[in-house]
N, C-alpha and C positions, 0 to 999 in steps of 0.2 A: 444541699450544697450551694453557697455563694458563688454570685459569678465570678467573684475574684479568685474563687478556690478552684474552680475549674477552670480557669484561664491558668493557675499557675502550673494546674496538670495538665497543659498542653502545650507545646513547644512551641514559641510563638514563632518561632523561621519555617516550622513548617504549614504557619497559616496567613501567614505574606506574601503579598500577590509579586512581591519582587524577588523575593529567592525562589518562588515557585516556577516564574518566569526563567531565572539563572539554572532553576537544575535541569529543566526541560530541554532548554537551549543546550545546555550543557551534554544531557542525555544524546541530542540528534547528531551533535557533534562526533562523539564516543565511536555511534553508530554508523555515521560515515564515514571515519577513519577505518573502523573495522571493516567494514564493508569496501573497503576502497585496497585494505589489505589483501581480504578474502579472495575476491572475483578479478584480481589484476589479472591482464590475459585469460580471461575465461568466457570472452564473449564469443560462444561459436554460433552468432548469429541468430535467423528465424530458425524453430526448432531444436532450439537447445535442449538435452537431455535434462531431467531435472535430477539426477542421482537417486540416492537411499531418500527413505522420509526421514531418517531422523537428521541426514545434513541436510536438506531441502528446509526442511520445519525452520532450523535454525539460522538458515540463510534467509530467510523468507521472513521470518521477526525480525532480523538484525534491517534489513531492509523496507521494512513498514516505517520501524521506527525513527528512522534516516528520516523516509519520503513524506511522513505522517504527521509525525511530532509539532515541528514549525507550523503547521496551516491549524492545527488541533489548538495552539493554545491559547486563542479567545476562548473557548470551550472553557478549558482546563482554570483560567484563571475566573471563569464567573462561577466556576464548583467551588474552587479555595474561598473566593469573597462568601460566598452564601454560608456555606460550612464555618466561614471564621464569623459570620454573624451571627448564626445559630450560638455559638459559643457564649461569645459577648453578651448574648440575651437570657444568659441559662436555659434557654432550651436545647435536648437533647437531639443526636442526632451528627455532633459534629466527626468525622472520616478524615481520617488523612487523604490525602489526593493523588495521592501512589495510589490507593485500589481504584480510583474513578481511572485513571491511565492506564491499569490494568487489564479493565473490565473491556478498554476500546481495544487493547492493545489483541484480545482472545476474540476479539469477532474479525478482525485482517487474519488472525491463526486461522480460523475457522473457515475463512472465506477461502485462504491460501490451501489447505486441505483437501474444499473442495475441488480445488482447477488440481491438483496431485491427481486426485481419483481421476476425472477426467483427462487426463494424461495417462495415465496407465491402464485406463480402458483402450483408449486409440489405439496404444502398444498394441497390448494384449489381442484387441479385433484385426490386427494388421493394418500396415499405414504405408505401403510400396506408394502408392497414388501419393502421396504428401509430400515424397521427397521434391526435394528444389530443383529437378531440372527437371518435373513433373509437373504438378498442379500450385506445387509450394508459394509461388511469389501470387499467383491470383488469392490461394488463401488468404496468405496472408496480409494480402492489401485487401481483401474484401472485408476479413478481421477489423481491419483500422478504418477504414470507411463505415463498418456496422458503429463502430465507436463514436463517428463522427454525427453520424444520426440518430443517435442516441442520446448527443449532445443535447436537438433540439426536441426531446420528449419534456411534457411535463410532468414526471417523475424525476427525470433528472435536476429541472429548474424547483420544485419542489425541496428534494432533499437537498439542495445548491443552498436554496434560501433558510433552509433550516442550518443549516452549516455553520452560514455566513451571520446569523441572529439567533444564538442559542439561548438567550433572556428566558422567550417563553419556555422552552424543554426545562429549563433548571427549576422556573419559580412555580410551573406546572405540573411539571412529573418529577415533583422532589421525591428521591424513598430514601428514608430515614437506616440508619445501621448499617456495616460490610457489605453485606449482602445487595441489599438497595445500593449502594456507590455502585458493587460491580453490574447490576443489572442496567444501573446508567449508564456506564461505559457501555456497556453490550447492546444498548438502545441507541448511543450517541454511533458508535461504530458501523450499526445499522444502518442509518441514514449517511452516515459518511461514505461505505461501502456503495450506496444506490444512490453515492453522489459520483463515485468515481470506478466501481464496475468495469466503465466502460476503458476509459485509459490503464489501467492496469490489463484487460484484454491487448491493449496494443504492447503494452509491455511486453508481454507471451507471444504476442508476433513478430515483431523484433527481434530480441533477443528480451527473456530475462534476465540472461546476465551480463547486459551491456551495460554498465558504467555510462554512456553517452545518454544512450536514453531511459535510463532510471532518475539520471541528474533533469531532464528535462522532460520527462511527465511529471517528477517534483516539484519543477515550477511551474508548469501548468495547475499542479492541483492548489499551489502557494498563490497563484496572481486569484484564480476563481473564488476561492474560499475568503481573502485578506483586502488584496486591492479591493479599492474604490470601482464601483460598475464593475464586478467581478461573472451576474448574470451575463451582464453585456459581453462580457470576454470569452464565457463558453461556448455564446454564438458563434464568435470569430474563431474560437478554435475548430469548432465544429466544420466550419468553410476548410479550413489546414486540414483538417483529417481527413478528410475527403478527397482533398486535393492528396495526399499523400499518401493514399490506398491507392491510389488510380497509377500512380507514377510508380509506386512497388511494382504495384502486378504489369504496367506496359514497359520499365526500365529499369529494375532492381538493383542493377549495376551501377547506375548512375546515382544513387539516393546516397548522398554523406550519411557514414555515421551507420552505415548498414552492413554489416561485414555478410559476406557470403560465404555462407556452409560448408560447401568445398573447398574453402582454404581456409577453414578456420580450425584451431589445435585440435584434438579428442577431449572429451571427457575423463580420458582416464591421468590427463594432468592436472585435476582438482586438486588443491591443498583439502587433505584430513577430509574426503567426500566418502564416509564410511559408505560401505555398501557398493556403492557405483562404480567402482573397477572392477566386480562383479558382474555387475548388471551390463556392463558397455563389453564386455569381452563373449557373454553371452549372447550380443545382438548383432546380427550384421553390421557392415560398414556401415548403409546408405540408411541407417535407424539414425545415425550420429546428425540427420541432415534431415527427418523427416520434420513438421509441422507442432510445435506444442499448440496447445488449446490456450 
């Protein structure tokens, strides 16, 4: 086959790095709206119950893809250039760039799965100690401080700087066919995950389902990954989460942007939270206010 004849069997919009750009942006958008629909009033602070898994699952991609997408798509767009050149050159191999965003999209599922399981271990072992007028705000500022020093590991700076300069991963670890796109993704998401692990922890301390601070571990993970000295900038956050573990656990009340447990709604006011009217009606009160992981 000509390369001309396989070029005409491939949609050239979807191997241009400007509408690849437009549907991705386009994608995070969708996802924040959604996400901005879903979780209004539903931040009951550190400790938030996470519901059923299969609404958690789906909260939990809707909100990757929100927080993820924007810093991912240096990545994304040096996958569509290679794959539209592999084309142009008649060699095989060219993917659409749906499955590479895929393949990222199922290692944040997988990641997200795991802190579920961990979550419903705590449950399950009993968590009266977690509740917030207990041990809750130390947790949970110790949570975000471990965060903070995690910042200055080099594993963190490591996978930061793979993030931030994806060249080598594409022209290195190219795998040819579906299968190869989705193991990219699953490799790229890897190093993205054990770029940011650690802020997504604080997420879980917080509130998962704060809207305030979803929107601004977004930007943290947006300035690290994209600005200029973006290493340099993990440092500096790293000093903030430290500083902001310390002020949870000795003044909780005073942190903006932190709602406290005890007057935050129930759970069982979830839009469409299958399962979790359930679960929250079978748990004591003081479960609504213990500690997520």
């Amino acid at each position: 086959m000509s390369v001309h004849a396989a070029q005409e069997r491939e949609p050239r919009s979807v191997v241009r790095p400007l509408p690849v750009a437009a549907v991705l942006l386009g994608a995070a958008l969708v996802t924040w709206i959604i996400t901005l629909d879903r979780m209004k009033g539903m931040d009951a602070g550190p400790g938030t119950a996470l519901g059923g898994l299969g609404w958690f699952v789906g909260v939990w991609v809707t909100m990757m893809a929100a927080m993820m997408l924007p810093s991912v798509l240096p990545m994304v767009l040096m996958f569509a250039r290679v794959s539209r050149s592999r084309l142009e050159h008649g060699r095989p191999g060219y993917v659409p760039t749906w499955i590479f965003v895929s393949g990222y999209l199922l290692a944040w599922t997988i990641y997200g799965l795991l802190a579920y399981g961990v979550y419903r271990l705590v449950i399950a072992a009993g968590s009266d100690w977690l509740a917030w007028d207990r041990a809750g705000p130390y947790i949970a500022g110790g949570a975000v401080a471990m965060a903070g020093i995690y910042q200055l590991t080099p594993l963190k700076e490591v996978c930061l700087r793979h993030c931030r300069g994806p060249m080598h991963f594409v022209f290195g670890g190219w795998r040819s066919g579906r299968l190869g796109a989705v193991r990219m993704g699953l490799e790229h998401g890897a190093f993205c995950i054990g770029c940011c692990w650690g802020l997504m922890v604080i997420l879980f301390a917080v509130g998962v389902m704060s809207l305030f601070w979803m929107a601004a571990i977004a930007v943290v993970i947006f300035a690290e990954k994209v600005f200029p000295y973006g290493v340099r900038l993990s440092k500096a956050f790293a000093l903030a989460f430290l500083g902001l573990g310390i002020w949870i656990a000795a003044a909780p009340g005073s942190v903006p942007g932190l709602t406290d447990p005890a007057t935050a709604p129930s759970m069982s006011k979830m839009k469409g939270s299958t399962g979790s009217h359930s679960d929250m009606r079978s748990k004591p009160s003081h479960m609504q206010t213990t500690m997520s992981p």
